[in-house]
ZAVEXDO-716712 format. One record per residue (C-alpha): residue number from 1; x, y negated, z. Coordinates in nm, 3 decimals, always signed. Layout:
+-----+---------+---------+---------+
| num |       x |       y |       z |
+-----+---------+---------+---------+
| NUM |       X |       Y |       Z |
...
+-----+---------+---------+---------+
//
This chain:
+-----+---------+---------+---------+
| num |       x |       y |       z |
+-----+---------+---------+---------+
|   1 |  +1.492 |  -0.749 |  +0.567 |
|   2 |  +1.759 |  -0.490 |  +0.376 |
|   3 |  +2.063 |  -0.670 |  +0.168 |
|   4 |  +1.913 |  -0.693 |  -0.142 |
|   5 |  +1.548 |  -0.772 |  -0.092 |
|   6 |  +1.473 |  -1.148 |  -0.015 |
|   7 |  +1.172 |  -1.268 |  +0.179 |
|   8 |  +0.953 |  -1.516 |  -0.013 |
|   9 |  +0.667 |  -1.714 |  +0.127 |
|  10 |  +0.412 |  -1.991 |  +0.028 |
|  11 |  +0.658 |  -2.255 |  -0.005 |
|  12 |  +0.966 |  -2.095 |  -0.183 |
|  13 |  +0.787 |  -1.842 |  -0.388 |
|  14 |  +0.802 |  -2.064 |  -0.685 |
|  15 |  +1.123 |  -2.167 |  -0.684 |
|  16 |  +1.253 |  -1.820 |  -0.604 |
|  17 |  +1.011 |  -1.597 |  -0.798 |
|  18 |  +0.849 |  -1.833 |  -1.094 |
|  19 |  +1.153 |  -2.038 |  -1.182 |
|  20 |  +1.389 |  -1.757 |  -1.161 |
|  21 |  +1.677 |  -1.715 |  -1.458 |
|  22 |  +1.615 |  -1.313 |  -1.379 |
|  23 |  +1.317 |  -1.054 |  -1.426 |
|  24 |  +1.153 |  -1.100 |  -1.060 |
|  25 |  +1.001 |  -0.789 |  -0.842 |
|  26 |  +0.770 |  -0.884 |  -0.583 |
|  27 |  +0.627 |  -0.658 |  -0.329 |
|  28 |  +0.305 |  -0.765 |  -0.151 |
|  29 |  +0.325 |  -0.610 |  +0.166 |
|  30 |  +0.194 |  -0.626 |  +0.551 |
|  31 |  +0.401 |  -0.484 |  +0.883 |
|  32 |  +0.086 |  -0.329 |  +0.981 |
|  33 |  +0.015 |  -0.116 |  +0.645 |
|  34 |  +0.193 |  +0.228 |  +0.626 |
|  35 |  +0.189 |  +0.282 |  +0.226 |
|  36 |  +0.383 |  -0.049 |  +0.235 |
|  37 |  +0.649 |  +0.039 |  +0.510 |
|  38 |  +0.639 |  +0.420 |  +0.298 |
|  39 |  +0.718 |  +0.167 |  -0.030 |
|  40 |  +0.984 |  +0.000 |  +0.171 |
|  41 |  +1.298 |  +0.211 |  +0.104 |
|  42 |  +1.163 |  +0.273 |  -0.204 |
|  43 |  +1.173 |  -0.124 |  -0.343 |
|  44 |  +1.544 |  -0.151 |  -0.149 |
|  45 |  +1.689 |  +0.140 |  -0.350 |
|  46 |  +1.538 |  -0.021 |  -0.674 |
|  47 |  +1.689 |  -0.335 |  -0.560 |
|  48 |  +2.022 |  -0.216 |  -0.497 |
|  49 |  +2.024 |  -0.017 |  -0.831 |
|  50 |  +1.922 |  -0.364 |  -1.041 |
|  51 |  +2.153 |  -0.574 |  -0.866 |
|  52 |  +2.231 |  -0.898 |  -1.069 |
|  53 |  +1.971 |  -0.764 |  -1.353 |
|  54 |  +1.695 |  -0.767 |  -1.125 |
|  55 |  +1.594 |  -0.975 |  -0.846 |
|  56 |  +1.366 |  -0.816 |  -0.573 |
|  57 |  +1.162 |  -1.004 |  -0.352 |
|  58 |  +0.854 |  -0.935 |  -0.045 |
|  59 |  +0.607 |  -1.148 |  +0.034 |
|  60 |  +0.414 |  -1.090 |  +0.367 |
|  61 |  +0.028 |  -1.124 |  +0.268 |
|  62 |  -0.065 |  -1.209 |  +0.633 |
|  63 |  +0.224 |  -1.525 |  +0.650 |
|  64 |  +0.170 |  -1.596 |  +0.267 |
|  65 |  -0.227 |  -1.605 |  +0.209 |
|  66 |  -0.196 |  -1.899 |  -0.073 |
|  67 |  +0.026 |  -1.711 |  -0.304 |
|  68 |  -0.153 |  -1.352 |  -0.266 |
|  69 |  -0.480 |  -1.554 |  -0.348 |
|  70 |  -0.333 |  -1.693 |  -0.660 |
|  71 |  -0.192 |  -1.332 |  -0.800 |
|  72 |  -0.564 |  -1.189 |  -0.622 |
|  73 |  -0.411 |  -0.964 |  -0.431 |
|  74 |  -0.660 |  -0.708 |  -0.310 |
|  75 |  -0.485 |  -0.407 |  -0.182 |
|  76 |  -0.155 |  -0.361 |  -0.097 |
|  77 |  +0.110 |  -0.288 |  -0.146 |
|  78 |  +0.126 |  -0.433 |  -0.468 |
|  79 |  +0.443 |  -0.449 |  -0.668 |
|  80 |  +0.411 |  -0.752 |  -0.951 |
|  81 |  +0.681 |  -0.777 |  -1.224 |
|  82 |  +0.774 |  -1.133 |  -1.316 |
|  83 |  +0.964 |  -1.263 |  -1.639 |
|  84 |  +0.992 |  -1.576 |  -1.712 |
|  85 |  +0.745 |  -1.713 |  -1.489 |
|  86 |  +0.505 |  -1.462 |  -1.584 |
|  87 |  +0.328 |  -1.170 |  -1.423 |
|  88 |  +0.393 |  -0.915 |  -1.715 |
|  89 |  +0.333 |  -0.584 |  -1.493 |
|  90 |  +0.168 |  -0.445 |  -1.183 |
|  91 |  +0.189 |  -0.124 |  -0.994 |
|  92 |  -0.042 |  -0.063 |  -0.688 |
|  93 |  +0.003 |  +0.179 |  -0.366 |
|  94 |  +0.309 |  +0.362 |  -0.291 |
|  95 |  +0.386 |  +0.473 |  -0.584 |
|  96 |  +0.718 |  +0.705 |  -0.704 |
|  97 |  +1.052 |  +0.522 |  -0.781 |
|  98 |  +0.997 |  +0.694 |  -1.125 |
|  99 |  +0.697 |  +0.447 |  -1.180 |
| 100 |  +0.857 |  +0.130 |  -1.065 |
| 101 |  +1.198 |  +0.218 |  -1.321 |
| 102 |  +0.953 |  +0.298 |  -1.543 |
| 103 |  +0.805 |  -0.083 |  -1.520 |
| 104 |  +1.127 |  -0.215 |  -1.545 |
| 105 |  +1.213 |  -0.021 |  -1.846 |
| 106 |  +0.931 |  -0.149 |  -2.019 |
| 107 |  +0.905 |  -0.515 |  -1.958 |
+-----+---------+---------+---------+
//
């Protein structure tokens, strides 16, 4: 995983995504989809341009089943925007950097 993304799973995603002091970006992503390894440099640059505003993190839908079930998950990637615990924005497919800033912007 690049410097500033973090790998999340089923057992640390709350305590690293939902009880986070910062606004939270979570990819939902799979080695075997190409839109998500496309997305890849995408959510790194975002991450390195948000450092210490913004915490960006991945979770692996095929190691991680429980917590893509409980966000229903059904196509990836999927980018979620947490504040505060909260899911406050979602983005799905490889989308441009312009979109994801955009998100950020707004929430």
């Amino acid at each position: 995983m690049a410097g500033n993304v973090l790998e999340v799973n089923d057992s640390n995603f709350k305590q690293e995504v939902l009880d986070a002091g910062t606004p939270v970006l979570v990819d939902f992503w799979a080695a075997w989809c190409g839109p998500c390894r496309a997305l890849a440099p995408t959510v790194e640059a975002v991450a390195t341009e948000n450092v210490g505003k913004l915490k960006v993190c991945k979770v692996d839908v095929d190691s991680s089943p429980n917590v893509a079930g409980q966000f229903a998950i059904r196509s990836i990637p999927t980018l979620l925007f947490f504040k505060s615990g909260e899911n406050v924005g979602q983005l799905i497919g490889n989308v441009p950097k312009s979109a994801i800033d955009d998100l950020i912007t707004k929430v």
